[in-house]
NUVEXMAR-804920 format. One record per residue (C-alpha): x, y, z. Coordinates in steps of 0.2 Angstrom, whole numbers, padded with zeros to 4 digits, always signed. Layout:
<gubas>
XYZ
...
</gubas>
This chain:
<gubas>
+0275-0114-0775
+0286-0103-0785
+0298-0091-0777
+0289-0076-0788
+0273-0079-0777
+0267-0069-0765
+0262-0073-0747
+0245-0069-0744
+0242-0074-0727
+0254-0077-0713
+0250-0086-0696
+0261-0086-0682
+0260-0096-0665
+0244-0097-0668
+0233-0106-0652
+0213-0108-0647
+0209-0114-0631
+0190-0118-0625
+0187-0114-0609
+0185-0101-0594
+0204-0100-0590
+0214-0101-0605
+0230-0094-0599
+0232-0109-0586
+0231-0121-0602
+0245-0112-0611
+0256-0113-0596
+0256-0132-0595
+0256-0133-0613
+0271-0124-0612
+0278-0135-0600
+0275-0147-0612
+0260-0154-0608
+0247-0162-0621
+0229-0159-0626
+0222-0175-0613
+0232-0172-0600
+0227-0153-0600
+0209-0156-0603
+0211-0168-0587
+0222-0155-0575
+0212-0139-0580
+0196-0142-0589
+0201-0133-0603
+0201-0140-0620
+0220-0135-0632
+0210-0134-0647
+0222-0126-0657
+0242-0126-0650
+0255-0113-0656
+0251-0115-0678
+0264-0107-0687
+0260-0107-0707
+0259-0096-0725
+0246-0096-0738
+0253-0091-0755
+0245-0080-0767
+0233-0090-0778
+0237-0108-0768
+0226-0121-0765
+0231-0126-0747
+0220-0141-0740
+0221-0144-0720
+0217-0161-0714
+0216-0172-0701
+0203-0183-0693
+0188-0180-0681
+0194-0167-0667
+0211-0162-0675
+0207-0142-0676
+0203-0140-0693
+0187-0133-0692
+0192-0122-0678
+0209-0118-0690
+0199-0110-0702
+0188-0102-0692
+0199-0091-0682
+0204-0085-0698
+0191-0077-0701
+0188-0073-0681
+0168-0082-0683
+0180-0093-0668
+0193-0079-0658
+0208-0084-0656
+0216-0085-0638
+0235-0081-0645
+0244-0078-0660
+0244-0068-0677
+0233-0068-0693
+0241-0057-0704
+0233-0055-0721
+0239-0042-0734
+0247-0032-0718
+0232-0033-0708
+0232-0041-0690
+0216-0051-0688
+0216-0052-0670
+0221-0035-0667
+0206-0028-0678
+0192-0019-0670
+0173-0025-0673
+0171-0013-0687
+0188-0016-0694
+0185-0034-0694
+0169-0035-0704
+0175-0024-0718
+0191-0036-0716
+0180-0052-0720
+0170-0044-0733
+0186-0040-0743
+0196-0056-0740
+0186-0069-0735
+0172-0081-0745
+0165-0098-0737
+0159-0111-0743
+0150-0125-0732
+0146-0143-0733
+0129-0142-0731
+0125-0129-0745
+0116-0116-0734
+0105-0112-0750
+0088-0103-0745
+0075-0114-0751
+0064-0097-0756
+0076-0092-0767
+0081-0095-0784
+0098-0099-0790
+0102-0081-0796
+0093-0073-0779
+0104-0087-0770
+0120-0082-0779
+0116-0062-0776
+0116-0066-0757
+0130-0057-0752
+0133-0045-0762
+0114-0039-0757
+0120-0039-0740
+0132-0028-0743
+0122-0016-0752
+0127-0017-0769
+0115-0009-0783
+0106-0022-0790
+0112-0024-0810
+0129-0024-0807
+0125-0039-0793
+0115-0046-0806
+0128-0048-0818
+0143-0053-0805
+0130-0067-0798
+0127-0072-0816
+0147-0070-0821
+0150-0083-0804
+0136-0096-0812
+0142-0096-0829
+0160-0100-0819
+0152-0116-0813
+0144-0120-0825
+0125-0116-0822
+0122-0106-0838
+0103-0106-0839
+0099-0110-0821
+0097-0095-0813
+0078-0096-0811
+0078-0113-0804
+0075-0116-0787
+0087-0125-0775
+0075-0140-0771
+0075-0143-0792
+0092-0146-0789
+0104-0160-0788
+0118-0160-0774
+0131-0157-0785
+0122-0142-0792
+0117-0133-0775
+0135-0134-0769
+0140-0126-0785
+0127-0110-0779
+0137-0110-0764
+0154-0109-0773
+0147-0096-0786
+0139-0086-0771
+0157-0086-0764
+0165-0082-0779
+0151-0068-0784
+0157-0059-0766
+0176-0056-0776
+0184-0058-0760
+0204-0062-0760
+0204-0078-0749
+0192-0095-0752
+0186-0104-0737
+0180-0121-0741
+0175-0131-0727
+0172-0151-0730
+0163-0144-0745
+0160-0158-0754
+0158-0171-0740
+0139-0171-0741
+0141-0178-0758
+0138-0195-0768
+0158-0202-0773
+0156-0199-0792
+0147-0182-0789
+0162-0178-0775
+0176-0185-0789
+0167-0171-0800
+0167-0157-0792
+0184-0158-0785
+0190-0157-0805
+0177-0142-0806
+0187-0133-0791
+0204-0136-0800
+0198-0132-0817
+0192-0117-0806
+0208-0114-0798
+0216-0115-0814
+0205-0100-0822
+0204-0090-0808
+0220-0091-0796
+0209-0090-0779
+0219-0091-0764
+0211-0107-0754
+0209-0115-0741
+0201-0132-0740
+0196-0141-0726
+0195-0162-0727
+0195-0178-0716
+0197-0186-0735
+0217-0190-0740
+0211-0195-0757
+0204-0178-0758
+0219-0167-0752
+0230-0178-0763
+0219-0174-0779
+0219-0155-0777
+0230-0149-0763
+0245-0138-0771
+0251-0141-0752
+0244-0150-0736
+0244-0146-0718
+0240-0160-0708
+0234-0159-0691
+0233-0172-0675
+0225-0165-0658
+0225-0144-0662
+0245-0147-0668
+0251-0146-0684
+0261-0165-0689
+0269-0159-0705
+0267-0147-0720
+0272-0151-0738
+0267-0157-0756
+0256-0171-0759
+0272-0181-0764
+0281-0174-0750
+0266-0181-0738
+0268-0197-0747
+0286-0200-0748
+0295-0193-0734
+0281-0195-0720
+0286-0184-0704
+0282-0197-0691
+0274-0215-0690
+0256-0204-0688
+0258-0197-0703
+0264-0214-0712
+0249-0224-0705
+0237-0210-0712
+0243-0213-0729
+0247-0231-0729
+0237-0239-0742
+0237-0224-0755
+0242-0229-0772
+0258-0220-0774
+0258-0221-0793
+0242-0206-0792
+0254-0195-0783
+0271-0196-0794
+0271-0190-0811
+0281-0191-0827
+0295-0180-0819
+0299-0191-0806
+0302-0203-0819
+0307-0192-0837
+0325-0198-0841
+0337-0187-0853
+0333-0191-0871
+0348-0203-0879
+0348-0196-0894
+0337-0183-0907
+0336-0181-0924
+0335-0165-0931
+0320-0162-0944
+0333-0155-0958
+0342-0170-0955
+0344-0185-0968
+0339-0203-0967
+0357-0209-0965
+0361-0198-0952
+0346-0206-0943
+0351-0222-0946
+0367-0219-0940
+0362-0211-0922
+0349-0225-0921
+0364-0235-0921
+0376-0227-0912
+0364-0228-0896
+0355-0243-0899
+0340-0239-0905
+0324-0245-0916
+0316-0226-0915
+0320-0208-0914
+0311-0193-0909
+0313-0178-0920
+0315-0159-0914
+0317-0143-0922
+0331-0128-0920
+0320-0126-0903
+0319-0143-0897
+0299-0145-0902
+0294-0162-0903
+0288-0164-0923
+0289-0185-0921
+0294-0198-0922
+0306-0209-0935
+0308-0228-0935
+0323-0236-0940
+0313-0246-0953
+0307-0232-0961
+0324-0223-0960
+0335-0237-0968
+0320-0239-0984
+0323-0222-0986
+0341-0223-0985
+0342-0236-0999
+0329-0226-1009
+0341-0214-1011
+0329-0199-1001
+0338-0185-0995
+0326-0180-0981
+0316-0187-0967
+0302-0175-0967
+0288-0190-0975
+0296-0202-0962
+0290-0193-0948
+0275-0201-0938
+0265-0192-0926
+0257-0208-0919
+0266-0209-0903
+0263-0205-0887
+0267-0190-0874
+0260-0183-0859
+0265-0166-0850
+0279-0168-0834
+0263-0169-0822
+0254-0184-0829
+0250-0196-0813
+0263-0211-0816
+0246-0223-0816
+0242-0215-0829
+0257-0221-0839
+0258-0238-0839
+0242-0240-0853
+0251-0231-0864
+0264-0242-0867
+0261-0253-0882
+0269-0267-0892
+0280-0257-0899
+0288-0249-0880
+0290-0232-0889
+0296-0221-0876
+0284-0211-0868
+0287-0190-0874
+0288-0179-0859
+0284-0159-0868
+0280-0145-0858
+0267-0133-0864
+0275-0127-0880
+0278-0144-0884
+0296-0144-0881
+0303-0159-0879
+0309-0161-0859
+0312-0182-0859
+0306-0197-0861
+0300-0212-0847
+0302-0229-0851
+0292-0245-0844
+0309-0250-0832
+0307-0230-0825
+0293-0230-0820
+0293-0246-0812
+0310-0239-0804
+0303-0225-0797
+0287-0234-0789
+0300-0247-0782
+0312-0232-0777
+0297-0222-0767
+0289-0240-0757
+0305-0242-0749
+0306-0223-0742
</gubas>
């Protein structure tokens, strides 16, 4: 995340025990003890021990681990449906923990929105009545619920289904009612918790695009909840990853799968394709050489010689990428006596943004191994990746 962002929640030695007699827990925790070994001394189960992390301001965070690993109970002391035995939950300047009853539910129906894996649609419903849940819980006049319910659907893409029911529905859909539920409430803070595990693999696949298109749009801060790697690796802006209530390590995907904390955390993502999680700046190389749209063909021909090459990309004043010139082309226009290169230029090449998946990459180089343009949003020209670099760089990271 950028440093401009803002931190919107902070948690600090954060730690849930299950049981009658939490305290005698946290003292053999803190004599260094483990969950099994507590659980067998005391009866008490460490659900949670001593989590320390931030949310940023519009981040997706996904928290994983596998069966038993706290991350259900994660997310719900964050909300306190699950109270916490220590530690602080500070969201927007408000402690959590230290909230009264009253407090707290006016502190969850600002900040906080869930979204479940079993839908939790009411079958009596229709979709609109469904997505108008929770607003009419919290008494809001009905036309202006109306409209943010129907604003929530048209964000998910359910124009025109308002009057359907839930059991007319495929998976997919109902769990889009959820999402626009959750989205109609306005709150600050997402919860999403193993959202999209009820569903088939290509319906999954789907909706995890729709959440980052989402994402995109919107900026919601969220938290997402998944046993899945694949999943945390396809939409996490960063990844908690938790083993027995502790957390193992926090970072980017790449950094999860490129500099793994312990041999846990490298057994868990053994077997990932690398290549989805590295992109076209991990492997961009300075551009050689540029021609310059005013410039003629035998100042072409001669930077393609000068560094060896058989085709130039061209650039304006502002380093905007107009094309590309082949040598070819360059020295039949040379010897034709033309004075510029403006007809030479082709715009049949091909180019990616710096976050293009490196797998991505390798069908796009063709007979002719043009380099492959790296341009940011403006299409400024940031690089080039050749075959060998990317190659390089999926060598480079299998031997971390």
């Amino acid at each position: 995340m950028s440093e401009t962002e803002q931190t919107k929640i902070q948690v600090r030695g954060l730690s849930k025990v299950f049981g009658n007699h939490p305290k005698k827990a946290l003292e053999l925790r803190d004599k260094g003890m483990k969950r099994p070994e507590i659980l067998e001394k005391t009866g008490q189960t460490l659900g949670l021990s001593n989590i320390t992390f931030d949310v940023q301001e519009g981040e997706l965070l996904v928290i994983m681990g596998l069966s038993g690993s706290g991350k259900s109970t994660l997310i719900r002391c964050l909300n306190r449906l699950i109270e916490p035995t220590e530690g602080d939950i500070i969201i927007d300047g408000e402690n959590i923990p230290k909230l009264s009853e009253k407090a707290l539910l006016e502190c969850r129906r600002r900040h906080f929105s869930m979204v479940f894996q079993h839908f939790a649609l009411f079958p009596h419903r229709s979709v609109q009545m469904n997505a108008e849940f929770g607003l009419e819980i919290r008494g809001i006049d009905k036309a202006e619920r109306a409209k943010k319910a129907r604003e929530a659907l048209s964000h998910v893409g359910l124009d025109g289904w308002e009057d359907a029911m839930p059991s007319q529905l495929s998976g997919g859909m109902q769990q889009r009612v959820g999402l626009a539920r959750a989205l109609a409430n306005d709150s600050s803070v997402l919860l999403m918790d193993e959202a999209f595990s009820a569903l088939d693999p290509l319906i999954r696949k789907d909706m995890q695009q729709e959440l980052l298109e989402l994402q995109h749009r919107m900026k919601k801060t969220t938290i997402f909840i998944t046993h899945d790697l694949d999943e945390a690796l396809a939409i996490a802006d960063r990844i908690i990853l938790l083993k027995d209530g502790e957390i193992v390590q926090i970072g980017t995907p790449e950094e999860i799968m490129t500099h793994p904390a312990d041999d846990y955390v490298a057994r868990f993502t053994e077997g990932v394709d690398i290549s989805r999680i590295l992109t076209a700046r991990h492997a961009m190389r300075p551009v050689r050489a540029l021609a310059r749209n005013d410039d003629g063909p035998r100042t072409v021909l001669h930077k393609l010689s000068e560094n060896g090459l058989d085709s130039i990309y061209v650039t304006d004043r502002e380093r905007k990428l107009l094309g590309l010139v082949e040598a070819d082309a360059a020295n039949r226009a040379a010897r034709e006596g033309q004075r510029s290169i403006e007809d030479l230029i082709s715009d049949d090449f091909p180019r990616v943004g710096p976050d293009e998946p490196l797998h991505n990459l390798f069908a796009m180089f063709n007979e002719k191994s043009y380099p492959i343009a790296v341009v940011d949003e403006e299409r400024r020209l940031l690089g080039v990746v050749v075959k060998g670099a990317v190659l390089a760089q999926l060598a480079e990271a299998g031997e971390q």
